[in-house]
N, C-alpha and C positions, 0 to 999 in steps of 0.2 A: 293770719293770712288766709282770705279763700283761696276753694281751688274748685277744680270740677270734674267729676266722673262721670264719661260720655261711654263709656264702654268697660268690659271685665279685662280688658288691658289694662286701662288705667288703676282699675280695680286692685289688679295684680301689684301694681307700682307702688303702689297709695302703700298698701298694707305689709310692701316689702320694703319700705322707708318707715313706718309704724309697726313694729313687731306687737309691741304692745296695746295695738288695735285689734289682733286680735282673738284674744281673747271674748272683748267684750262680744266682739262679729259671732264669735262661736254660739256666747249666752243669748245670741238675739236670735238666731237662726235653729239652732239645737234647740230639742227638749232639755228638762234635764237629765231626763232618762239616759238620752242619748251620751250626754254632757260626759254623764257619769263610769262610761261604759269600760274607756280606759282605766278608772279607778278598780271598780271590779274586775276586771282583769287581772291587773296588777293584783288586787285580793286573792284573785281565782289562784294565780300562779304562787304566790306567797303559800297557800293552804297546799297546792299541789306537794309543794315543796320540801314542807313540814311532813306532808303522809307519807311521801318519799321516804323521806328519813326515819320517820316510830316503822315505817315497813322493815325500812333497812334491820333496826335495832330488834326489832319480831325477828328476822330471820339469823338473827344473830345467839339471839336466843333458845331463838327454835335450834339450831343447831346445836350449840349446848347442853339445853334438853336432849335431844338425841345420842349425844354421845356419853350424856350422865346414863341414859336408859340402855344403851348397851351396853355400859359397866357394868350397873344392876342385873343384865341380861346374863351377863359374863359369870357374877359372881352367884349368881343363882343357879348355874347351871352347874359351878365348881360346888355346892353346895348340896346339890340334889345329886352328884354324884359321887361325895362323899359320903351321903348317907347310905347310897344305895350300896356304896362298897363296904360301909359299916355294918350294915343288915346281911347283907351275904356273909362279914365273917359274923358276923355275931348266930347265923342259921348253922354256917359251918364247927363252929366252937359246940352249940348245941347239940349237933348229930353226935361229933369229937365225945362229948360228954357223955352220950345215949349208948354210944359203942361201947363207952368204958362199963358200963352198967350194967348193960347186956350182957356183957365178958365176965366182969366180977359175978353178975349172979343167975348166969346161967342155969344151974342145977333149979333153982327155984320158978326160975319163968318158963324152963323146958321140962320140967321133974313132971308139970302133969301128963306130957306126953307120952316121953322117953323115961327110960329105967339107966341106970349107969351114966349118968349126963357127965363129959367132960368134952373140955376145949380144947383143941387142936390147931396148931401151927399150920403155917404152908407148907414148911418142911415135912409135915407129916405125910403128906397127899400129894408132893410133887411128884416123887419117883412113878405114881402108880397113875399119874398125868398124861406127863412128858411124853409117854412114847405111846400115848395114842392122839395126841395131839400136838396142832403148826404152834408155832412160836407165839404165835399174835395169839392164836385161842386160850394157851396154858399162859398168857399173861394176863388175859382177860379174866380166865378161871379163879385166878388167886389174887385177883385185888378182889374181893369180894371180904366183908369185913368184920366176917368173923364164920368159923368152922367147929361145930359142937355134932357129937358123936354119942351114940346111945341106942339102946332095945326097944323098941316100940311097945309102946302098952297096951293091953287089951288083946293080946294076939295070941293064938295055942304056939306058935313057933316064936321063938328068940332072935326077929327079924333085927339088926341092928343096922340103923342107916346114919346119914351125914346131912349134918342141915348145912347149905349155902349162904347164909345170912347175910343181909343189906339191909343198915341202920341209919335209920334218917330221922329227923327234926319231923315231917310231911310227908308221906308216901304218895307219889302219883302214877299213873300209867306208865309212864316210860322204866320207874324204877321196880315195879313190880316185872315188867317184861325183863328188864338186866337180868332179874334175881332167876329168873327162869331160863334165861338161855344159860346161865351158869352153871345150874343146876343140872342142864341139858350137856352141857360138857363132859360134869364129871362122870355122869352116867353113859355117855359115850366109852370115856374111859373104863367102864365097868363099876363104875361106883355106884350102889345105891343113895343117891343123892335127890333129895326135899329142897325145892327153893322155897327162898321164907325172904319177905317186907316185912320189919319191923319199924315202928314208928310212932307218934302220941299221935296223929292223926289221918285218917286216911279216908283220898278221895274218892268220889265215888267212880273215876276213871281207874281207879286201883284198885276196888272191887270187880268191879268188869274184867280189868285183865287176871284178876288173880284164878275168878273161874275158868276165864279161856287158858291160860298159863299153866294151870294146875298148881297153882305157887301158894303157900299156906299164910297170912298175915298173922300180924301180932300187934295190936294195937292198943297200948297204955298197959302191956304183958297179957292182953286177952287176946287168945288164941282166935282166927275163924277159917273157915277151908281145911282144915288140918284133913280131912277124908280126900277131900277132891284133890289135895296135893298129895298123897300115899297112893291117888291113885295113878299120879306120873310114874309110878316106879314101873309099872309094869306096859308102861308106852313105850 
């Protein structure tokens, strides 16, 4: 049957009684660039779709990963401070052990100094403490860890003084100054009393305080300052 299109009304009619016209209208009129624009589209948004989702499954992982690396974080940190708590006792057990040494052979490591070398208790030096010193000082005075007694050597007189000893793993500044305020006590008290660091190694900030200190070292049982500390006695 013809028919005849006089105008884009009829046009309209024609093609909305022929759905299936057009298509071919579109291929006449369109490139196929154009054609195809919908299809890439539909491409585009497919692929959108897909990256959406490997994103998703990244951040799902990512997070994952994060929470495995703050376990790691966790158990590293319980780790590094187990050993640092290991190393402290393991330094503290070594001093423990250095004291006992000291103690046991006093006469030998102090004989080149002192004449008559014996060890002395708290008990020995509290009474003659106590009543020249506060509570807090005479507690400070007698943790000090170890008290050896003897004649000084090389002297026309029979000076017999008291070593304050502090025994360490490490001598550093801070521990030479202790040994020296200690020392500083008992001679308060009237006691002729020598502060002494003993220790296997010692820094050179524990040399410096031991000159300004007057405090005598002992380092692997070698004596040094031993003058400059005899010379606290008469400060």
């Amino acid at each position: 049957m013809a028919f005849t299109i006089r105008d884009m009304a009829d046009l309209t009619r024609v093609l909305g009684e022929h759905p299936e016209w057009r298509a071919e209208l579109r291929r006449l009129v369109l490139t196929d660039a154009l054609i195809s624009v919908p299809e890439l589209i539909e491409d585009q948004a497919a692929s959108m779709r897909q990256l959406t989702e490997r994103v998703d499954q990244l951040a799902v992982r990512m997070n994952q990963l994060a929470e495995r690396v703050d376990h790691l974080t966790t158990v590293v940190e319980k780790l590094a401070l187990s050993q640092s708590r290991a190393a402290n006792d393991i330094a503290e057990m070594k001093g423990v052990l250095l004291e006992m040494v000291y103690r046991d052979r006093a006469p030998a490591y102090f004989g080149r100094l002192l004449r008559k070398v014996r060890v002395v208790g708290a008990g020995d030096v509290v009474d003659d403490l106590e009543a020249a010193l506060e509570a807090s000082e005479l507690g400070d005075a007698l943790l000090a860890d170890l008290f050896v007694r003897g004649v000084v050597r090389g002297e026309p007189e029979a000076r017999e003084v008291c070593l304050v000893v502090d025994v360490l793993n490490i001598v550093d500044r801070s521990d030479v100054e202790r040994a020296g305020r200690r020392a500083a006590l008992f001679r308060r008290a009237g006691l002729p009393a020598v502060g002494v660091a003993a220790g296997k190694r010692m820094t050179d900030g524990a040399r410096a305080a031991a000159v300004e200190q007057r405090v005598a070292l002992f380092e692997r049982q070698t004596p040094w300052n031993w003058e400059g500390a005899l010379e606290g006695l008469a400060a």
